[in-house]
C-alpha positions as CSV (number, residue, x, y, z in Angstrom):
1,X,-32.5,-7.3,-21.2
2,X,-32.2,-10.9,-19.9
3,X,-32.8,-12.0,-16.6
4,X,-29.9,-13.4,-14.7
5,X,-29.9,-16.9,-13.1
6,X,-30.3,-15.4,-10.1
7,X,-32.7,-13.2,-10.7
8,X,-30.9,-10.2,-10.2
9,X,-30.9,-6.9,-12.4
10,X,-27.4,-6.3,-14.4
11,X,-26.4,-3.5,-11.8
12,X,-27.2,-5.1,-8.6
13,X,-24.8,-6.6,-5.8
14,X,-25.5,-10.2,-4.7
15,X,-26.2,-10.3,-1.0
16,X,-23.7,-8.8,0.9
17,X,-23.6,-9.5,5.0
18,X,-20.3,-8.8,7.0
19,X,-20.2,-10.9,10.6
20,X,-18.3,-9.0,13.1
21,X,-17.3,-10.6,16.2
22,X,-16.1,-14.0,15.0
23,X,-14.3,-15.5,17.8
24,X,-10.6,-15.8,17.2
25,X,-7.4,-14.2,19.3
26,X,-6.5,-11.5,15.8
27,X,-7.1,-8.1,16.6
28,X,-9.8,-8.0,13.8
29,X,-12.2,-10.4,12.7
30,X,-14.8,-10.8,10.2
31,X,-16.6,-13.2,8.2
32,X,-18.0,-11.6,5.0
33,X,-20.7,-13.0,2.6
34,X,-21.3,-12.1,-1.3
35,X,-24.1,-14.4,-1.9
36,X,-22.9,-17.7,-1.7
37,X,-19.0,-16.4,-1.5
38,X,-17.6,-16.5,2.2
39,X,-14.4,-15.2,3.5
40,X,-12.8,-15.1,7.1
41,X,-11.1,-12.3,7.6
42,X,-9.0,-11.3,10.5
43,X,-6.1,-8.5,11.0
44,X,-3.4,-9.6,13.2
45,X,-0.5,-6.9,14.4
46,X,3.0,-7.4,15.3
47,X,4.9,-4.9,17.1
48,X,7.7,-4.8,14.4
49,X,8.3,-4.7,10.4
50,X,9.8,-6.5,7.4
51,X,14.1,-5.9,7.9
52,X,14.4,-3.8,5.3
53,X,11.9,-1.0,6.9
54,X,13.3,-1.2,10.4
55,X,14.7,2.4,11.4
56,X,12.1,4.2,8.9
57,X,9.4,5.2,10.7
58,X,6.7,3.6,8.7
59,X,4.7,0.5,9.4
60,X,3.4,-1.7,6.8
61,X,0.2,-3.6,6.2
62,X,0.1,-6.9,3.8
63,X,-2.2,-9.7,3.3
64,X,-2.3,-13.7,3.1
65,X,-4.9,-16.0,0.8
66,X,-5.8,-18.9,0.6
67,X,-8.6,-21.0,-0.2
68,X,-9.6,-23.8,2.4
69,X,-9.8,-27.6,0.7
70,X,-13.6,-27.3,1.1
71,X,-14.1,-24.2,-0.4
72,X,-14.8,-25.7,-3.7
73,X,-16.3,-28.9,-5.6
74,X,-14.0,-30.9,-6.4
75,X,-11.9,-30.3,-3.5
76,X,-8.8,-27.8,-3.6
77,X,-5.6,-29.2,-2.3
78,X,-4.3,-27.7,0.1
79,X,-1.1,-25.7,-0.5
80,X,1.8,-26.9,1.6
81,X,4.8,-26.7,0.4
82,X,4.5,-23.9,-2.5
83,X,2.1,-21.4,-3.2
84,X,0.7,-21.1,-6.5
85,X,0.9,-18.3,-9.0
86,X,-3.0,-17.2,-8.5
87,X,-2.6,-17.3,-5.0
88,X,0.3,-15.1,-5.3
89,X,-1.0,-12.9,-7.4
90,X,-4.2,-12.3,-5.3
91,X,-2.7,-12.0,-1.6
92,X,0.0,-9.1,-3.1
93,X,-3.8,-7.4,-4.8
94,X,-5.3,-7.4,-1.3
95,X,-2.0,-6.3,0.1
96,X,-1.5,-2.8,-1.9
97,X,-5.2,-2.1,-2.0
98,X,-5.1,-1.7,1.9
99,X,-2.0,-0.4,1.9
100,X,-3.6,2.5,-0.5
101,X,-5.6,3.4,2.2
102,X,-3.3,3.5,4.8
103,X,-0.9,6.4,6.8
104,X,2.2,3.9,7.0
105,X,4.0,6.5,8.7
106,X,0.9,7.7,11.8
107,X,0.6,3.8,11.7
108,X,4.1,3.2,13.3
109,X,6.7,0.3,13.2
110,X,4.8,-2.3,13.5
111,X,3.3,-4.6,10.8
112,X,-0.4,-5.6,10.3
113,X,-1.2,-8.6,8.1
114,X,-4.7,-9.1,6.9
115,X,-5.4,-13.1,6.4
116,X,-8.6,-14.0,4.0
117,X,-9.5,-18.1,4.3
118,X,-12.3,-18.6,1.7
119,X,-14.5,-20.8,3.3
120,X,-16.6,-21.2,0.4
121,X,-16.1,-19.8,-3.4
122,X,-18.5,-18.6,-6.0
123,X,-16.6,-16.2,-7.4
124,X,-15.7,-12.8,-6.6
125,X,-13.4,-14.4,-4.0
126,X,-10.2,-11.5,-4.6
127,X,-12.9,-8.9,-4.4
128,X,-14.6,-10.1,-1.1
129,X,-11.6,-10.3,0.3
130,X,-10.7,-6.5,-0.2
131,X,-14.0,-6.0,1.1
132,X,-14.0,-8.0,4.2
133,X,-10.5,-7.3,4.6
134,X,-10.8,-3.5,5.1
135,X,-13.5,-4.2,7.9
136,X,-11.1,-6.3,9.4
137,X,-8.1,-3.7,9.8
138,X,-10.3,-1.1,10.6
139,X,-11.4,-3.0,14.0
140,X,-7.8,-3.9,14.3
141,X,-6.6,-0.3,14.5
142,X,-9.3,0.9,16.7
143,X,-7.7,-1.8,18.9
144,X,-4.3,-0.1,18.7
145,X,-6.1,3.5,19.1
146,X,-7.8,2.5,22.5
147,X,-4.2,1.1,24.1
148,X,-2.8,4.7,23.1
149,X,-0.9,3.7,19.8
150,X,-2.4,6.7,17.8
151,X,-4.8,9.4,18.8
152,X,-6.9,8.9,15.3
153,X,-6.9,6.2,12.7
154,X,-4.1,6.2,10.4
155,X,-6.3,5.8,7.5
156,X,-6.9,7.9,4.8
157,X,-10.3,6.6,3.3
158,X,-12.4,3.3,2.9
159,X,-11.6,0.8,0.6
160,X,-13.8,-1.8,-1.5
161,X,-13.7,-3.7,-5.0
162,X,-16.5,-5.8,-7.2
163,X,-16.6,-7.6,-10.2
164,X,-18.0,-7.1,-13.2
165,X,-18.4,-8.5,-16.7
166,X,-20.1,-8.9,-20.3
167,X,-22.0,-12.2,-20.7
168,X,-24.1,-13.3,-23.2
169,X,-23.0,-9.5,-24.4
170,X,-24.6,-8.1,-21.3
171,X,-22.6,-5.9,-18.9
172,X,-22.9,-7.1,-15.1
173,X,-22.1,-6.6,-11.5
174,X,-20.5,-9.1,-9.2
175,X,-20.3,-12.1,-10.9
176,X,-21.1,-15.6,-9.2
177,X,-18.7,-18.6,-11.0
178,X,-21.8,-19.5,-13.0
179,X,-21.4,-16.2,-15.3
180,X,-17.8,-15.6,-14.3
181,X,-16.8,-19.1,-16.0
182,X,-19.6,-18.2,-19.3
183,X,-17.8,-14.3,-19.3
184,X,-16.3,-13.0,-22.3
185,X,-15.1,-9.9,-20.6
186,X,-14.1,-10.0,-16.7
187,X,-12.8,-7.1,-14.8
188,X,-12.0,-6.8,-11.3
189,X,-11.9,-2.9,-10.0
190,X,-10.3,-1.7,-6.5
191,X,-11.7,1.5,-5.5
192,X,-11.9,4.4,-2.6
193,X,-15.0,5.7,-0.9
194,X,-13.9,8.6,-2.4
195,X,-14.3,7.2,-5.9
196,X,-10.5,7.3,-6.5
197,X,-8.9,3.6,-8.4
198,X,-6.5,1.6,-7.2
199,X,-6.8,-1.1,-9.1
200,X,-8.5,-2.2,-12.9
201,X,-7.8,-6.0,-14.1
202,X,-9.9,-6.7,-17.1
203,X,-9.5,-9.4,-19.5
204,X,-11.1,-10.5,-22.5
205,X,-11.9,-14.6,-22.4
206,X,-11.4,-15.4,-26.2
207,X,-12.9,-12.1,-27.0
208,X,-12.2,-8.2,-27.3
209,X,-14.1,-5.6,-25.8
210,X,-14.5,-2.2,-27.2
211,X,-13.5,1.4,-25.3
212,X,-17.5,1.9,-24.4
213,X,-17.8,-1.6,-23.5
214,X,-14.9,-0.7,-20.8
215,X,-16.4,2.6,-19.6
216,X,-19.8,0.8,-19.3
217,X,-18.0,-1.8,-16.9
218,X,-16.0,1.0,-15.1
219,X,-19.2,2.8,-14.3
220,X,-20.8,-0.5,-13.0
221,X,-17.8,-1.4,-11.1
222,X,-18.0,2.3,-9.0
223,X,-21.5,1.9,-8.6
224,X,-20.9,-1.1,-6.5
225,X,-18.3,0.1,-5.2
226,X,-20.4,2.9,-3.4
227,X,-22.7,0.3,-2.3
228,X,-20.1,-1.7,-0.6
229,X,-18.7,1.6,1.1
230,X,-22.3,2.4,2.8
231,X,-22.8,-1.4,3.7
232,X,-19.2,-1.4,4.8
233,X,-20.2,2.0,6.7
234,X,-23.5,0.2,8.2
235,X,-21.2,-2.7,10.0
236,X,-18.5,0.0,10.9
237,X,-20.7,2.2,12.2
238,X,-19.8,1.7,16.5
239,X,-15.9,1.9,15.3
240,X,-15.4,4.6,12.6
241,X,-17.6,7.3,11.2
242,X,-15.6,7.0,8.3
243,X,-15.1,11.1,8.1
244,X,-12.0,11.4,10.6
């Protein structure tokens, strides 16, 4: 088997390191690290919902993304005036994979939106922000539970997602650019604690991938999964024992 650049083995995580405390007026802020990869996130709550939900009951949770000009080499423009289609496509991702974890109707009418600012990209960036984004809500809520919102978190389990691909005919976990851009197979996998999906994007990059090639990347994928749950447990561990 070939040794990545990095020297990591095929089914290992890059380092992960989530930075609680960030300073910063939103209810929840983190900054989370995958290797190089770094996202700020923070969970902000407002004490109503979109128009078409008012009267139901429910709150809802979505997300914002967006990656800062600095982020990458050459620089990214910053968006302005129109958001592009990735960006679209990756904020509405973050947005239902909370949402998969959350009571909508213990959480109440008001509306939490989860905001991930990549502050510096090596791939994985949708994925960390899943990641850091759920750490972020979770201190966010316990903010609403201490001023008497909810007696118990209106969640329903954890939620984290990784990357993983075939280079060089290899299956790997968490891809940095350097094999994400050389992939001939990329997936991107959304998952519970629990082990449950939410989510599966895989894509062949001028290639095709076989049925055990996709169960072989599945498998990876959980496998990280759980150890993003425990690290996720580790820097959750003064807020939520993550068994209520």
């Amino acid at each position: 088997m070939n040794p990545r650049h990095d020297g990591r083995a095929s089914h290992e995580l890059r380092p992960l390191v989530f930075e609680r405390g960030v300073p910063g007026s939103a209810a929840g802020r983190v900054i989370v690290k995958a290797g190089r990869t770094t996202v700020l996130c923070t969970a902000s709550v407002a004490n109503e919902v979109p128009p078409w939900m008012v009267g139901k009951g429910k709150g809802w949770v979505t997300a914002e993304y967006s990656m800062l000009p600095g982020s990458t080499a050459p620089r990214k423009p910053r968006e302005r005036a129109k958001i592009d289609g990735r960006t679209t496509e990756i904020q509405r991702l973050i947005g239902r994979s909370l949402r998969a974890v959350v009571d909508l109707q213990s959480l109440g009418e008001r509306t939490i939106t989860v905001d991930c600012d990549v502050l510096e990209a090596d791939g994985g960036t949708r994925t960390a922000s899943i990641t850091g984004g759920f750490v972020a809500l979770v201190e966010a809520l316990v903010g609403l539970r201490a001023a008497g919102s909810f007696s118990s978190l209106p969640l329903t389990d954890s939620i984290a997602a990784v990357s993983a691909g075939i280079v060089d005919g290899q299956p790997l976990l968490d891809l940095d650019y350097r094999e994400d851009v050389a992939a001939e197979v990329d997936m991107n996998v959304v998952m519970t604690g629990s082990g449950k999906f939410v989510e599966v994007q895989g894509t062949g990059e001028e290639a095709t991938f076989t049925h055990g090639q996709l169960l072989a990347l599945v498998d990876l994928a959980a496998q990280g999964v759980h150890q993003l749950r425990e690290a996720q447990h580790k820097a959750l561990a003064d807020l939520w024992p993550f068994s209520e």
